[in-house]
C-alpha positions, 0 to 999 in steps of 0.5 A: 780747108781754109779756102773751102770755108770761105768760098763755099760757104758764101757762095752756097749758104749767104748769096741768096741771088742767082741768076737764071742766065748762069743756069745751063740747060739740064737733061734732068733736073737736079735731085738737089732742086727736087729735094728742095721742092719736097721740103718746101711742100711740107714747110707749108702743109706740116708747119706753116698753115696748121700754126699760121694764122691759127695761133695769132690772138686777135683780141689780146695780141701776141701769139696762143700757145697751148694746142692739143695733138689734134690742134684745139685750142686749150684753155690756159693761153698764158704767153711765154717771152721765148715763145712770142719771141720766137714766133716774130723770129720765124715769121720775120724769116718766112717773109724775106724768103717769101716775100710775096706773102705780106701775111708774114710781115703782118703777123711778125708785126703783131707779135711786135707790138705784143712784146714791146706794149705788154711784155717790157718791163715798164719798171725795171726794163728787161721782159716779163718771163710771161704775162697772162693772155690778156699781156698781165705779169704772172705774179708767180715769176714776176720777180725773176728774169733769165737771159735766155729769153731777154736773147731770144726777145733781141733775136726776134727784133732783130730779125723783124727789123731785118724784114721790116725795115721798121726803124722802131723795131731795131730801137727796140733791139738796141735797148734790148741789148743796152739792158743785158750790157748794163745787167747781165753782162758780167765785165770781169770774166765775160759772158753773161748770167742766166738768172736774173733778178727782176731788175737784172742784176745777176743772181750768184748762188741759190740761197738768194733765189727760188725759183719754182721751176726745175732748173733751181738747181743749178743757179749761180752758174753760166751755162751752155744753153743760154750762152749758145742763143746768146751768140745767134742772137748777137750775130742776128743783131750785128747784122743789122746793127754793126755797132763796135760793142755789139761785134766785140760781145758777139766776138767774146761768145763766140769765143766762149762757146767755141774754146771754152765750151766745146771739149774733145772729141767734140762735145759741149759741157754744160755748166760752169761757175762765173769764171768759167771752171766748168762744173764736170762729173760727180759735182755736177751729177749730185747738183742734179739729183735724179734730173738728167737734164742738169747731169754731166751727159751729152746733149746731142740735139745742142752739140749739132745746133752749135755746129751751125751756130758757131759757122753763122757767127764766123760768117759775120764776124770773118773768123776763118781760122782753122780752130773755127772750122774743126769745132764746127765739124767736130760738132757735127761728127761726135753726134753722128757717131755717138748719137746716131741711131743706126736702125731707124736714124735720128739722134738720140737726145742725151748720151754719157761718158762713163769711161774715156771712150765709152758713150752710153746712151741714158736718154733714148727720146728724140726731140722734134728741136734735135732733130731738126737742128741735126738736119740743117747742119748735115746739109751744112756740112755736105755743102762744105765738105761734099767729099768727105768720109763722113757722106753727110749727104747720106746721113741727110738722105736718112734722116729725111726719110726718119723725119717723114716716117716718125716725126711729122704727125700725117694724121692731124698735121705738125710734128710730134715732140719726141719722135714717135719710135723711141716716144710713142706717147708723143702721138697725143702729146700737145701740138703747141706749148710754150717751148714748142713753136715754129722756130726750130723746124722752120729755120732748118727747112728754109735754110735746107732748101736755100741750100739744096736750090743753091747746090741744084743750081750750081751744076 
């Protein structure tokens, strides 16, 4: 196992070169070159023209964020950090894949100038959690910051620097990164906080904080969600920038996630205190009330994006160990096998363990993000163990035939938030908000077709 995780991984994921002498002379063309065509057509018809340029503000900077179902402008354009941060991300990534549309760049670079000129934090350092359309702090949320978007801010830097080659971009990375090093790390158990004061120091219970949004009640805790895009976002900046205290955090998380995190059979808990005693079970289901998303269940959509996660951070950091490569298929297989929906496939968004062995599936929708993020990593995972029982290809297979039937809006263009046959009230949904943008689906159709065009022109 540990041979085919080293060699096929960089052969067929990271080596983006390929010479043409190399290919033989083929009868019929690969149905994996063809797959690749496919998904590259609708990357462009069902993502990138509807969203680019549409969305870029060219009187105030940075990106529009509120679209209805139909792609009209709203108007409340008040600009989120993980929103404009994830914009500058994608943009940067279509350009090195396409790099003969210097649009890209252009648009990744004005996204740039938005979030260091207006969304920094001139006072205290650290971003805004968001400003007006104008780029104004919101008054509301002014005095309080999550680690969550100060990653997301780092990720897109460091990956406009990657594109760019703008030596501002990664200064702005690497202050990004000494600010959550001198704030939010935490020095005695590792990791990170999530909520944050408006200087960064870390908020530890709630009675110091009030937020007006919903996850209130679980402040004081570390978490899943944001420790997950802590680690992409370590691993995106080490590449750019392999300083020592950047691998050895990237290494922490890392560590984190995958031996603290995930549990048998293959899930990820959610929530712990600061020294990382997971918060399980009743405690953690009369924290959260009637609000399923802070209860004790299984988030499949998160549980697949790890499994890539956890293998694009091994790849930077050369972690072949075999604990690395079981987690990251565990992963992969708990969610096909407890949230998969055999009838029309796609994951299901949440899933419970009321006994040992037996899931109940308490959340039905299915998340245009999950979905997504389960597609790149069945690909993933067939490149890396093509033979295996589990056939990931076939799941692959499916679930593009799902994605096109259920998920991608034909009629107006985009992709629904919830799948369209367990949420059909998705069909009038907005098309763009502040947690919807192009990251998600974009990073999953460009890392599917280098896949398919590798594993096409392998044969």
């Amino acid at each position: 196992m540990r041979s085919i995780f080293q060699n096929l991984t960089v052969a067929v994921i990271f080596s983006l070169a390929f010479s043409c002498s190399e290919v033989k002379e083929k009868a019929e063309v690969s149905p994996y070159l063809t797959m690749a065509d496919t998904l590259e057509k609708s990357l462009y018809n069902d993502i990138i023209d509807l969203w680019y340029p549409r969305i870029i503000d060219l009187e105030h900077g940075g990106y529009l964020t509120n679209y209805t179902y139909n792609w009209e402008q709203l108007p409340n354009q008040d600009k989120y950090l993980v929103y404009q941060a994830r914009h500058i991300w994608t943009l940067s990534m279509l350009y090195k894949n396409y790099p003969d549309q210097r649009e890209f760049l252009d648009y990744a670079s004005h996204g740039f100038k938005f979030l260091t000129g207006k969304m920094w934090d001139e006072e205290e350092g650290g971003y805004y959690l968001a400003v007006d359309q104008t780029g104004l702090p919101l008054e509301e949320n002014i005095h309080e910051k999550r680690i969550y978007g100060q990653a997301f801010a780092i990720y897109g830097l460091a990956e406009y620097y990657s594109a760019s080659k703008e030596p501002a971009a990664l200064e702005w990375a690497k202050k990004s990164f000494q600010w959550i090093e001198d704030n939010a790390h935490d020095p005695v158990n590792g990791g990170y906080f999530e909520f944050l004061h408006r200087d960064g120091s870390p908020v530890l219970s709630s009675d110091e904080y009030q937020t007006g949004l919903n996850d209130r009640v679980v402040v004081g805790l570390k978490d899943y969600n944001s420790s997950i895009h802590i680690l992409e976002a370590l691993t995106t900046l080490y590449h750019v920038w392999p300083d020592e205290l950047v691998r050895e955090r990237l290494d922490e998380m890392f560590h984190v996630v995958r031996d603290i995190m995930v549990t048998d059979p293959g899930h990820l808990l959610l929530y712990f205190t600061a020294d990382w005693t997971p918060v399980t079970g009743g405690t953690l289901d009369e924290i959260a009330g009637e609000n399923l998303w802070f209860s004790s269940h299984v988030t499949f959509g998160h549980d697949i994006e790890t499994s890539y996660l956890l293998f694009e951070a091994a790849e930077a950091l050369g972690n072949h160990e075999e604990r690395t490569i079981k987690v990251i298929k565990q992963l992969t297989d708990h969610t096909l096998q407890k949230g998969w929906d055999e009838e029309n496939g796609g994951i299901y968004d949440k899933g419970k363990y009321f006994k040992a062995d037996s899931m109940v599936i308490i959340d039905e929708k299915k998340a245009w993000w999950g979905e997504i993020e389960a597609f790149n990593s069945m690909l993933l995972l067939h490149s890396l163990y093509p033979d295996d029982e589990m056939d990931y290809y076939s799941y692959f297979l499916k679930q593009w035939d799902f994605l096109n039937t259920f998920q991608i809006d034909h009629e107006y263009g985009g992709w629904y938030n919830g799948a369209l046959d367990t949420n059909p009230k998705s069909k009038t949904a907005n098309k763009a908000h502040p947690w919807k943008t192009t990251y998600h689906n974009s990073r999953g159709m460009m890392n599917c077709i280098n896949i398919l065009r590798k594993l096409g022109n392998a044969n």
